[in-house]
N, C-alpha and C positions, 0 to 999 in steps of 0.2 A: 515291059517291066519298067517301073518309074523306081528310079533312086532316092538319096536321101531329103527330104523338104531340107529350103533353102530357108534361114533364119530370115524371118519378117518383125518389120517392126510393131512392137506392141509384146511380145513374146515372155519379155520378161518383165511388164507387170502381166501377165496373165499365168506366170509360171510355168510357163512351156519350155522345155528343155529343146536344142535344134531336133531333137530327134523324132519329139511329140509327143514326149511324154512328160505330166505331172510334176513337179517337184512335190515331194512330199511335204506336209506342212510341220509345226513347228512341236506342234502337242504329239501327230503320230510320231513325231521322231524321239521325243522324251521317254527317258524307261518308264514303267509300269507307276512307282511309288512316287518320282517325281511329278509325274501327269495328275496323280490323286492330289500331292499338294498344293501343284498350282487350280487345280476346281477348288478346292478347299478354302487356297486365299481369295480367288476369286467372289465363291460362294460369302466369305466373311467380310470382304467390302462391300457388297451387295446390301448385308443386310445393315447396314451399317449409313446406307442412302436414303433419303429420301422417306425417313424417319429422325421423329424427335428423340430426347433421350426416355421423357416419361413415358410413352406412347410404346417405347421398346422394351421396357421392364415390364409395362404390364402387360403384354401382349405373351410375351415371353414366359413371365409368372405362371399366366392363368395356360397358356397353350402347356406348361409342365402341371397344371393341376395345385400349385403352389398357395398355403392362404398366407396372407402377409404377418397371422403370429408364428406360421412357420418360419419364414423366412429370419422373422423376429430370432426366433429360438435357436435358428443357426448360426446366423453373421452377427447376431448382440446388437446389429444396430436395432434403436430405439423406433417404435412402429409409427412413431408421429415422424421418423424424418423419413421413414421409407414412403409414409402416404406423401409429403412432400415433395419426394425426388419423383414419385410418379407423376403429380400433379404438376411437375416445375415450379412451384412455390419454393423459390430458394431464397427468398426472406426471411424465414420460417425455420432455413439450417445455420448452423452455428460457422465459423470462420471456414474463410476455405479453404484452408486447408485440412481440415476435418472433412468439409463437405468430396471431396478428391476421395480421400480414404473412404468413402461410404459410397461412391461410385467406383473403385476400382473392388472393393468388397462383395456388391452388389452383381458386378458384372463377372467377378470370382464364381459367386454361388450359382447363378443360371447359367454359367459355359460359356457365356460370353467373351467378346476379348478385350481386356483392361484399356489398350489403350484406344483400342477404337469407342468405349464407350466413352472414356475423356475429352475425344475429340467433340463428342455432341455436348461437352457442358458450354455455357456460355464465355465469353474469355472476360465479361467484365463480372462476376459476382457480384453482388449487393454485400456490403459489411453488415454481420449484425446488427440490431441497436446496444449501444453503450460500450461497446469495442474502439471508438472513434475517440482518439484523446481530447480532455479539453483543454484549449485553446492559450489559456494561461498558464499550462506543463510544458507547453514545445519549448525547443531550444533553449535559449538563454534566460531565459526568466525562471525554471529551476532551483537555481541558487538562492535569486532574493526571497523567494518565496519559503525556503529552505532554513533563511536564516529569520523569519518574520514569523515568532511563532507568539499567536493573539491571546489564547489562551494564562500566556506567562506573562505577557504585556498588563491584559486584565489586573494579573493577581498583584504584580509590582505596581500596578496605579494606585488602586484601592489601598496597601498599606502606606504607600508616599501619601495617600489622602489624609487616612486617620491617621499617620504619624506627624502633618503637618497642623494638621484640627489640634494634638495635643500640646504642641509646643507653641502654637499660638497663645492658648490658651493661658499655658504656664509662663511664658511672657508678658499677659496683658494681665495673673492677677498679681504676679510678684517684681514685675517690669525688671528681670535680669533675663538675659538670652541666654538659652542652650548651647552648653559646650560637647562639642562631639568628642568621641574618645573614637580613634580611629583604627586602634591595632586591639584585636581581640585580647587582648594576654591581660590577665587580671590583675587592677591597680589598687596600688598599695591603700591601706584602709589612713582615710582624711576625716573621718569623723570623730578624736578623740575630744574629749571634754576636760578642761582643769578641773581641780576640785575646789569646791566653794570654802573661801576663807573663813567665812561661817557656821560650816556645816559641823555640827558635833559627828558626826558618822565618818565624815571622809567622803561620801560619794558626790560623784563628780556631779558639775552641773549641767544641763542640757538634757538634749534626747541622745546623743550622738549613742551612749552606750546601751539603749534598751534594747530588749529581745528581741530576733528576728526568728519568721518561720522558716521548715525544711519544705522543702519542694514537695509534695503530697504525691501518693502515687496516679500512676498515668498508663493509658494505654501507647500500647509500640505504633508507631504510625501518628501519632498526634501530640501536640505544641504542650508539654507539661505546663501548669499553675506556676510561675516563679515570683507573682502577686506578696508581696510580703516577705520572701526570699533574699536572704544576703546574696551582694555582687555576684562576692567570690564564690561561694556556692551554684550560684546559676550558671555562671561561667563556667564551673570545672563541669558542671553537667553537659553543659552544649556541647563540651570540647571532647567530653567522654564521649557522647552523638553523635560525633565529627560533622556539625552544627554550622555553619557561619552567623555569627556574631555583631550586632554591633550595642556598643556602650555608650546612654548619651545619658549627661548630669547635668541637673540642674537643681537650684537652689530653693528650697522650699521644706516649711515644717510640717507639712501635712503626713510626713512618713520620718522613719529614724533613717538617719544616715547612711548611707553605704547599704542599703536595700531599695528592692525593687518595685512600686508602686506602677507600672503601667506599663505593658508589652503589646508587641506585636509580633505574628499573628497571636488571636487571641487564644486564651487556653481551652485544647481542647481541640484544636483547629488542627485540618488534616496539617502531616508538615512538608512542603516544599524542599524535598531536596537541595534544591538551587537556588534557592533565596533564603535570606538573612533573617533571623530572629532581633529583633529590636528590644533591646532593654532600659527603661526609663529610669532612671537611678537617684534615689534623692543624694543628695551634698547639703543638706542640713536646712539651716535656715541666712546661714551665710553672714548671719551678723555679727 
């Protein structure tokens, strides 16, 4: 009769107990439910190798009999992104982080497992086109750009233009320079006339006191006629408008005194909130 074997070397990688018997391995040791989940994870990193991510949707799809408007019709994604995400045309998907939600969706609806199909997306995405800011937005340049608005620069040339065309004008035929009136608030009436020593009536001499017109109606949004129009009348309209204003007089008989022969913008003209209304005002004839 031979006793118990004597432990040899090698025994315990081969799992020999000294006695000779087996160690049981690590799966038969696991209870029943734990042994299914570990096949389970096993089985789901498996399929999760040695496959792409389009190659696994469609395989998948078609092995559950799936057509892609069905799929359409469950997960709402859009059938051109899921032809897409099959084909790996990810140029073609919108930002990724859309594109993430349409693969963890995807891999929702066939059973799959969310994060193992995000491991197959690529780690660099493609940006859509026109998602990419441009270049004169980044950083610090923002601001200038912010306050440089072309549009208003336009509008305010063009009236400095023809507001410079007029007063040249009225410079070169009556050779007195334009006086600016510089504070909106409406100035006292300078055009009175004496009356003629002569005159059997009494009325006075000059134009200073003939008729002026009333502002004519206008629509909302547009630069009223003030063409003919006294100062003070034109002014109390702007200012009823809450208008900015400016007043410039000059000396000339072409119009009656203390009314307005020539504005800017013209009448009729949309009106800029943010820019000035210019009123050309005659002052008589100055002599």
């Amino acid at each position: 009769m031979t006793g118990p074997r004597a432990p040899q070397d090698g025994d315990d990688a081969l799992g020999v107990t000294p006695e000779g018997e087996a160690e049981p391995s690590l799966s038969s040791s696991l209870p029943p439910e734990a042994a299914d989940q570990a096949s389970a994870d096993q089985a789901g990193a498996d399929q999760f190798s040695d496959v792409s991510l389009g190659q696994l949707f469609r395989e998948v799809r078609q092995n559950r009999a799936l057509t892609l408007a069905e799929v359409e019709r469950d997960t709402r994604i859009n059938r051109d992104y899921l032809e897409a995400l099959e084909q790996e045309r990810y140029e073609l998907l919108p930002a990724p982080v859309y594109t993430r939600g349409f693969v963890r969706a995807y891999a929702r609806h066939l059973g799959l497992d969310e994060e193992g199909a995000l491991s197959l997306l690529p780690a660099d995405l493609p940006a859509p086109i026109g998602l990419e800011p441009i270049a004169g937005l980044r950083g610090g340049s923002r601001a200038s750009l912010r306050s440089l608005n072309l549009p208003l620069l336009s509008v305010v040339g063009g009236v400095l233009g023809l507001l410079a065309i007029v007063v040249f004008s009225l410079v070169w035929l009556r050779g007195s320079g334009p006086e600016a009136v510089d504070t909106p608030a409406a100035p006292t009436a300078t055009a009175s006339a004496a009356p003629s020593s002569g005159g059997a009536s009494g009325t006075p001499t000059g134009i200073g006191v003939q008729s002026v017109a009333t502002v004519p109606p206008f629509e909302l949004g547009q630069t009223p006629n003030f063409i003919g129009v006294d100062s003070e009348t034109a002014q109390a309209l702007l200012t009823q408008l809450g208008l900015r204003f400016v007043v410039i007089e000059v000396d000339t008989s072409d119009a009656p005194a203390g009314s307005v022969f020539a504005q800017t913008p013209e009448p009729g003209a949309p009106i800029d909130a943010d820019g000035d209304v210019t009123l050309i005002v005659s002052r008589g004839s100055g002599g």
